[in-house]
N, C-alpha and C positions, 0 to 999 in steps of 0.2 A: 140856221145850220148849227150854231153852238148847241151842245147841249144831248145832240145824235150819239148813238151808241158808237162807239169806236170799234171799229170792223168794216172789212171787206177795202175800197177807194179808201178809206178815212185813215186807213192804220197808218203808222210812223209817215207824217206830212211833210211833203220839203219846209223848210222852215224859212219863209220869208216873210217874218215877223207879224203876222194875222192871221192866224187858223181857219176863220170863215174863207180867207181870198185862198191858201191854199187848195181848200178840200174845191172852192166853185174853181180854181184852172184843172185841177187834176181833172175834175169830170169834164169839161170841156173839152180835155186834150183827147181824154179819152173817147167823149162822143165823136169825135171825127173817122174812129174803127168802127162805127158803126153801132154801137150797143146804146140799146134805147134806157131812159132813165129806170124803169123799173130794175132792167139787169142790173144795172151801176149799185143797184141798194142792195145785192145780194153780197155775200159774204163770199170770199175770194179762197181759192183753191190754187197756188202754184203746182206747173209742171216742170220741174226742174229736167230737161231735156238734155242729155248729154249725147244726141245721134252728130255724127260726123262722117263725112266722105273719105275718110283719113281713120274709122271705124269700122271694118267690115262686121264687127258681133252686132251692130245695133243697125244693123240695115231692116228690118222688122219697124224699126221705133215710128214712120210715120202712121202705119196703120196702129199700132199701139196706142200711141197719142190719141187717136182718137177713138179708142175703147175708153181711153183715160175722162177724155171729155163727157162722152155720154156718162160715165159713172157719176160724175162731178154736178150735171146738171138734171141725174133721176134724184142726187140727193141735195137739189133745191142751192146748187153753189155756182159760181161763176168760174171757170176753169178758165184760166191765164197761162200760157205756154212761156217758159224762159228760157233762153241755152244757157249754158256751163259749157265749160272746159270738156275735153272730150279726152280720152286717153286712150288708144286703139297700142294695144302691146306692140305690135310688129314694124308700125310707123313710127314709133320715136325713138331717137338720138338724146343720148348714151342708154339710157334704158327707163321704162314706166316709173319706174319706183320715185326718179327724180319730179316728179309731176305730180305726184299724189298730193303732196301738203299743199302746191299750189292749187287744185281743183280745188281740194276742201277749204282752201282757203275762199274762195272764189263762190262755190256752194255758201257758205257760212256769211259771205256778206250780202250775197245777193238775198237769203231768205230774210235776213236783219234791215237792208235795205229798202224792199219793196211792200206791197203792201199786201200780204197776204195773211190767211187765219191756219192756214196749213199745207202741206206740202207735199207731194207724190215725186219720188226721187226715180228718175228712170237712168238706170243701169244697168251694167251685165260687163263684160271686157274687164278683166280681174281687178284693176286698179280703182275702176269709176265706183263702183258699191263701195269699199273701205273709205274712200275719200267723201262720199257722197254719204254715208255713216259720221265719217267724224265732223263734217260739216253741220250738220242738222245736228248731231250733237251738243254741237258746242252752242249752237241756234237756240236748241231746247226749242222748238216751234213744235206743232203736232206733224208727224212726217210719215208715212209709209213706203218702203223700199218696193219697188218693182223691177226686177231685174228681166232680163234681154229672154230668157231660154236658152237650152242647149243647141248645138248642133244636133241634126240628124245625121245619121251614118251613112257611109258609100260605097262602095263594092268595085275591086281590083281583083279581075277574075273569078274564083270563086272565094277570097278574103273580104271578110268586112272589114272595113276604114273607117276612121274617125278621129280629125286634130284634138291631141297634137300627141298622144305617146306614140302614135303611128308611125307619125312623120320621124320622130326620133328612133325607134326602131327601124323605121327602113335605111334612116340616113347613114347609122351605124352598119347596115348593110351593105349600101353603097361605098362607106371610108374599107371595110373591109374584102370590098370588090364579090360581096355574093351576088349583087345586081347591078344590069351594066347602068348607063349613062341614059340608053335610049328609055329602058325601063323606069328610073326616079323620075325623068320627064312626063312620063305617064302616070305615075302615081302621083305627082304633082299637083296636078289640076284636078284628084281623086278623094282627095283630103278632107277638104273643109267644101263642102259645095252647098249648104244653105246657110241662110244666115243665124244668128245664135254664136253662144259664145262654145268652149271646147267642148269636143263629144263624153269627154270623160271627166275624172271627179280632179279636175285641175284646181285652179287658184281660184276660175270666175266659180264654177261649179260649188265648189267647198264656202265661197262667202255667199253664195245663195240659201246653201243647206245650214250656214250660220245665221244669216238675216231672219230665216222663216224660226230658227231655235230662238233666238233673242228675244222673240216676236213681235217686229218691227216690220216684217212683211206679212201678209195674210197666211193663214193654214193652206198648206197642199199647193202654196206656188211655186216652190224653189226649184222644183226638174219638169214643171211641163216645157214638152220642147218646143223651143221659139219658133217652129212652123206650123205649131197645133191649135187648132180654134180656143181651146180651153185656154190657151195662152193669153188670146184676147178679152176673153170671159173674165181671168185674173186682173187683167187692166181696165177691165169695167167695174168688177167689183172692188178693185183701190182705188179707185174715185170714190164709187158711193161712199165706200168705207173713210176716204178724208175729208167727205162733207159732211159726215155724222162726226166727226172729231171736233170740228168746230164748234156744236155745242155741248158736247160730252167731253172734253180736250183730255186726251193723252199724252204728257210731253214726252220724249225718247228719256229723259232722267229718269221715268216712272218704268220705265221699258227696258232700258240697260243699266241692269244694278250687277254688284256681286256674285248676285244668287243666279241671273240669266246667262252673264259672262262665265262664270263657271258651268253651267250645261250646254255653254256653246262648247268651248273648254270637251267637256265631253265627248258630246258630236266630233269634233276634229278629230279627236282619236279612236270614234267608232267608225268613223267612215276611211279612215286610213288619206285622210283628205293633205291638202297642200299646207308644206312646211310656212309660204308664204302667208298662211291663214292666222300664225302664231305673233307677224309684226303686226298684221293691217289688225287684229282685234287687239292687244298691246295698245295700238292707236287708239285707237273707239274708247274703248272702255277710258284711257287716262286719259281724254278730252272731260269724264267725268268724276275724275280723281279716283278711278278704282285703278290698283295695281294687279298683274298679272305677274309668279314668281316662275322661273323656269322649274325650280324646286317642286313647286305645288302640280306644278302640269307632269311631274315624275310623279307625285304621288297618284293624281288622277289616272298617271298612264296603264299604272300597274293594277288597278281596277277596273277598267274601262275595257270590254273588246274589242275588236278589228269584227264587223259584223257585214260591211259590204263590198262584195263581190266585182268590183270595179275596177278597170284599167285608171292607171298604171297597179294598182295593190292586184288586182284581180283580172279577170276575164272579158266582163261585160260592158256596155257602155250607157250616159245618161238617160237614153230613152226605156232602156230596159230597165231602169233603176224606177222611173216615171210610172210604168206600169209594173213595176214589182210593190208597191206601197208609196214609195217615197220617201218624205222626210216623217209621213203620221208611219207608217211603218218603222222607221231608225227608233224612233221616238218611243213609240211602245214596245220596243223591245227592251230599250231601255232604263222603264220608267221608272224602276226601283232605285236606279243613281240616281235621279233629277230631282232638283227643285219643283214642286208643281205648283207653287204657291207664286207661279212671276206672273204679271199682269201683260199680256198682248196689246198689240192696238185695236183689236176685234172684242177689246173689254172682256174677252172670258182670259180665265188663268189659263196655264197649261193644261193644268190636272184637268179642266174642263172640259178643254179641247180634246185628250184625251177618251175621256169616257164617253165623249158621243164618239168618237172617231173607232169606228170598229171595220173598219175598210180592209180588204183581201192583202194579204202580205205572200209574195211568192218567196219562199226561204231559198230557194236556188239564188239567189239574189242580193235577199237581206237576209241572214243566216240569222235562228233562234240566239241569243244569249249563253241560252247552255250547250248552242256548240256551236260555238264563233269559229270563225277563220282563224282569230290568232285569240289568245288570251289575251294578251297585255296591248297595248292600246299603237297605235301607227307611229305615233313619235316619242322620241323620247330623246331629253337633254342631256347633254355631257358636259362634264365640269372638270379639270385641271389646270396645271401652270400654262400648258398651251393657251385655253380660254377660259378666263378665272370668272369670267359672267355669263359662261354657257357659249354651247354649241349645238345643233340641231341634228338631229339624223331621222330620216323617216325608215325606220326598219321594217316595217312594213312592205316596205318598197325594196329592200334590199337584201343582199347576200348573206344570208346565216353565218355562212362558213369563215365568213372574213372578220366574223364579230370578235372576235376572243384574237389578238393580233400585234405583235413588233413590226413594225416594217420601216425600211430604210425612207428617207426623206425624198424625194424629186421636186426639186424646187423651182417656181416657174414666176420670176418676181414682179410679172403684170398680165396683161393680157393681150399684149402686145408680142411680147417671149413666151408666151405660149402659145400663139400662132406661129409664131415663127420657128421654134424646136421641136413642135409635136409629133412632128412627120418624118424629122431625120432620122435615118434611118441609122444613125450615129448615136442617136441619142440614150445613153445612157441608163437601161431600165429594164426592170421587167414586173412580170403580173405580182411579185410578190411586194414589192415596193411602196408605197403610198408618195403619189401625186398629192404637191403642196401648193396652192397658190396663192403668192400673196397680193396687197392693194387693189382689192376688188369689192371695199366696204361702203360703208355710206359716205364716210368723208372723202375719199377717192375721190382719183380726177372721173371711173367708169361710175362712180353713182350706184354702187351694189348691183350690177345687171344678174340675169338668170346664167350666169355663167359660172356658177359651181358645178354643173353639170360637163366636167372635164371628160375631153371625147380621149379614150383611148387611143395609143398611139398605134399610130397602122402598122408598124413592126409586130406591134403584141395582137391588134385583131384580127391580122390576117393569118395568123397561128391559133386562131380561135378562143382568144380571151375577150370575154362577154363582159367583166365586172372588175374593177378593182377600188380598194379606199382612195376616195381621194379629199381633201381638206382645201375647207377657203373660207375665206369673208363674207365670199359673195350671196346668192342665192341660187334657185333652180324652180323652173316650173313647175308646177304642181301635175303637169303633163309626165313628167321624167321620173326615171328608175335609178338604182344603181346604191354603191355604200357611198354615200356621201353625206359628210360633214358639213355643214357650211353657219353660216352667220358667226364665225368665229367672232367673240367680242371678250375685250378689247379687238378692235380691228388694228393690221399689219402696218395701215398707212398714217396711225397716230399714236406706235410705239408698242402695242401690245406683240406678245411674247410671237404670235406668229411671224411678224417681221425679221424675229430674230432666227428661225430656222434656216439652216442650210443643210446644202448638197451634203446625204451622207449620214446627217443627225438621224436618229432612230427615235421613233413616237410608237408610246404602248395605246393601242386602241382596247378598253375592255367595255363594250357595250352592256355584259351586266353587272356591272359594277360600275356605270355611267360616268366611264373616266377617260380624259386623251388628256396625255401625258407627252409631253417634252422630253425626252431624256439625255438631256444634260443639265451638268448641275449647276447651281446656281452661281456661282464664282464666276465659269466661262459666261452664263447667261447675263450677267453685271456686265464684264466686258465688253461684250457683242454691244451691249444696251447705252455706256458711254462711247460710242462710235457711233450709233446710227444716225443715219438724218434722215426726215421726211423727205420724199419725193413730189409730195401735195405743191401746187401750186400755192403763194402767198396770199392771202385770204382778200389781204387790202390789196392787191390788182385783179382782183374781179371785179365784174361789175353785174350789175342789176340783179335777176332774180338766181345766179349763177354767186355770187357773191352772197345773197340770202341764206342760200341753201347750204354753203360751208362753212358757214355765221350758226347757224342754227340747229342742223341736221342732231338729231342724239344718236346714240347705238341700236344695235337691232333688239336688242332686248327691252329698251324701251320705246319700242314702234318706230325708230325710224321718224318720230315726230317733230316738229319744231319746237325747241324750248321756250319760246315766246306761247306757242298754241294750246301746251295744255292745261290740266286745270287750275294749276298753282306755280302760275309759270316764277314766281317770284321765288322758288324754292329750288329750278335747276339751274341756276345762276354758275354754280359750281361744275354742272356739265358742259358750261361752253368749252372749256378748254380742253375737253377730254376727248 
């Protein structure tokens, strides 16, 4: 046995002191699953499996799997199924984002642990792909991303539906009583009715349209929808594709540089995609020491167009997106800003992929370049005394009119008081105002939940106010609309300047001049700042992975990561306390 090529069974051996007696119990163990010796000498293919009952986006993943297999064993590999962590947005307590670092943790040992030569990441549900990225990342194993698909759409009379801007649009219907009680119940069950992740260009959607730009996933997989053969077809051909990696090996370092992060970068703001897409790549990338500036994503933004036509930015939803081009359609609309010199896992460059890819683009859809939806790109960061390391707004998504803006403070100082005041009919407010809410960041007791997306007070939408600024820490579906601020950093709950806003204070919003401003001066703002105390629970009475996470967590501007996780963790030493 000494002396075999190390692959497939042989890789990283338990270590019980004689290499020969390891590699003879592994096969051993392993002939008892039934695979005959010759299988055993093949080279191994991990299925990093993230489907769960506690998932509805990856209810597709068992016949998947087994598109994944076939691909695995026409190209001569032995396909080994593993679960991971699973992250289903709707099922967890406090919110997904707190589970991210632990999957990718969990991904990243398990592909360093077992004994694989490459790996087929199956995801989709917006947290499992960035986790299931910065895992394999940090792996550096050869990896291919295969995500879930979209939802298909559904039909409430003569309306088409599709989770999740829908649901938030009706709901805002229903707070403002344009439809009753009996009618949401029916819309209800109208929503989400196949499996696949959201109908629209949400968080899962927009890290798909990222994976396949990085190119980490195959060409033309990021919008087939998860109920479409072709879907399966993609999971066959990322097999084949991670059995030829084996001897050809591309590691994701080769795959996620500067040059690819920056036209993902791109993507994000030509598809007017989810704000959330700005932490989880943040993430990815600084597992391998690349930095992402919020500065730089202004410079990109103001070049870049809004080019697809998609709810919540647009009209349409992923399946029309699927057969309007896709991502080869984004892509060559935009190829004059791209890097085309980045390496895929399919070994050809971009610019490669390109020049064969001459596929039908429906412009109702994916708009030309030279006459985009919007000029300037979906998001863009704002920086003042409020959030002196940026803040987020997808304007793409939002209300023009309220961009150039003073408005009085409404201060709502958890989430807990803002359940609880939002509805009095007492409450202090109106449409010209801006809703503030603080402690709803990552070091928070909520964990940064999607709850930047402050519901208008029933007072004001039932007088028919649709939109107004609102400001937070937190975050917002990539499903959701409206002028919203959020990922304010420094976060409220560990001293930064939002903390110190109250009832009354006046903040200048000026979107093109990418500034939110506090306006009060510094003296009062000293004051306010020797008074405050955290309301965070003490670090050292937590416990286990709840204690990790407020040990470690960084800000939203640097992903949201664990400082222990990424590339030089020996240099954020300095961020723990912050």
């Amino acid at each position: 046995m000494t002396g075999e090529k190390t692959q497939g069974l042989s890789r990283g051996l338990t270590n019980y002191g004689d290499f020969d007696f390891s590699v003879y119990l592994r096969r051993s163990f392993a002939s008892s699953m039934g695979y005959s010796k010759e299988v055993l000498k093949k080279p191994v293919v991990g299925i990093a499996n993230s489907f769960s009952g506690f998932n509805n986006c990856h209810r597709n993943f068992p016949e998947l799997l087994e598109a994944v297999k076939r691909g695995v064993l026409l190209g001569g590999g032995l396909p080994i199924e593993f679960p991971t962590i699973s992250l289903g947005e709707v099922f967890l307590s406090p919110t997904s984002l707190k589970f991210r670092n632990l999957m990718a943790m969990d991904v990243e040992e398990m592909i360093r642990a077992q004994p694989m030569d490459s790996v087929v990441l199956m995801g989709g549900c917006d947290k499992t792909v960035p986790a299931q990225l910065m895992g394999a990342a940090s792996a550096n194993l050869p990896a291919i991303q295969l995500v879930a698909g979209p939802m298909m759409t559904s039909r409430h009379g003569e309306e088409r539906l599709g989770a999740c801007t829908d649901c938030r649009r009706f709901w805002g219907k229903y707070r403002a009583k344009e439809v009753s009680s009996e009618e949401i119940n029916l819309i209800e069950g109208r929503l989400a009715t196949t499996a696949g992740t959201c109908a629209v260009m949400g968080t899962a959607s927009t890290m798909a349209c990222i994976a396949e730009t990085l190119g980490i996933s195959l060409p033309g997989t990021a919008a087939i929808p998860a109920v479409h053969a072709d879907r399966l077809r993609a999971a066959e051909a990322s097999g084949l594709a991670a059995a030829k990696m084996i001897t050809s090996p591309i590691p994701p370092s080769e795959v996620i540089t500067e040059k690819s992060v920056e036209n993902a970068m791109r993507v994000l703001l030509a598809l007017g995609g989810s704000t959330n897409a700005i932490i989880h790549l943040t993430a990815i990338a600084g597992r391998l020491g690349i930095s992402i500036s919020l500065k730089r994503l202004n410079e990109l933004s103001d070049s870049t167009p809004v080019l697809v036509n998609l709810k919540p930015v647009g009209t349409h939803y992923m399946e029309d997106f699927f057969y309007a081009g896709g991502m080869s359609g984004v892509l060559r609309e935009l190829k004059p800003l791209l890097n085309l010199d980045t390496i895929t896992v399919s070994g050809q460059t971009l610019g490669d992929r390109l020049e064969i890819d001459q596929g039908y683009i429906d412009h109702k859809i994916i708009s030309k370049a030279n006459s985009p939806l919007e000029a300037q790109g979906g998001l863009v960061a704002l920086f003042g005394n409020l959030a002196p390391r940026g803040a987020l707004l997808k304007r793409s998504a939002a209300d023009k009119n309220l961009f150039e803006k003073v408005g009085r403070a409404i201060v709502f100082t958890s989430l807990e008081d803002l359940a609880n005041r939002i509805d009095d009919p007492d409450l202090d407010i109106t449409a010209d105002d801006f809703m503030v809410l603080q402690n709803a960041g990552p070091k928070s007791a909520s964990g940064m939940p999607e709850a930047g997306y402050l519901p208008i007070p029933t007072k004001l939408s039932q007088n028919g106010v649709k939109d107004m600024v609102r400001i937070s820490d937190a975050r917002m579906s990539g499903t959701a609309f409206g002028t919203i601020i959020l990922h304010v950093t420094p976060e409220s709950s560990i001293g930064g300047t939002l903390g110190l806003v109250q009832n009354g204070d006046l903040i200048k919003l000026s979107v093109q001049n990418k500034i939110i401003e506090l306006l009060v001066d510094e003296t009062e703002l000293n004051r306010r700042r020797s008074c405050w105390v955290s309301d965070n629970q003490e670090v050292k009475t937590r416990r286990g992975y709840d204690r990790i996470y407020a040990e470690q967590v960084l800000q939203a501007d640097e992903g949201c990561d664990f400082a222990i996780l990424k590339a030089n963790p020996e240099s954020d030493e300095e961020n723990l306390e912050k």
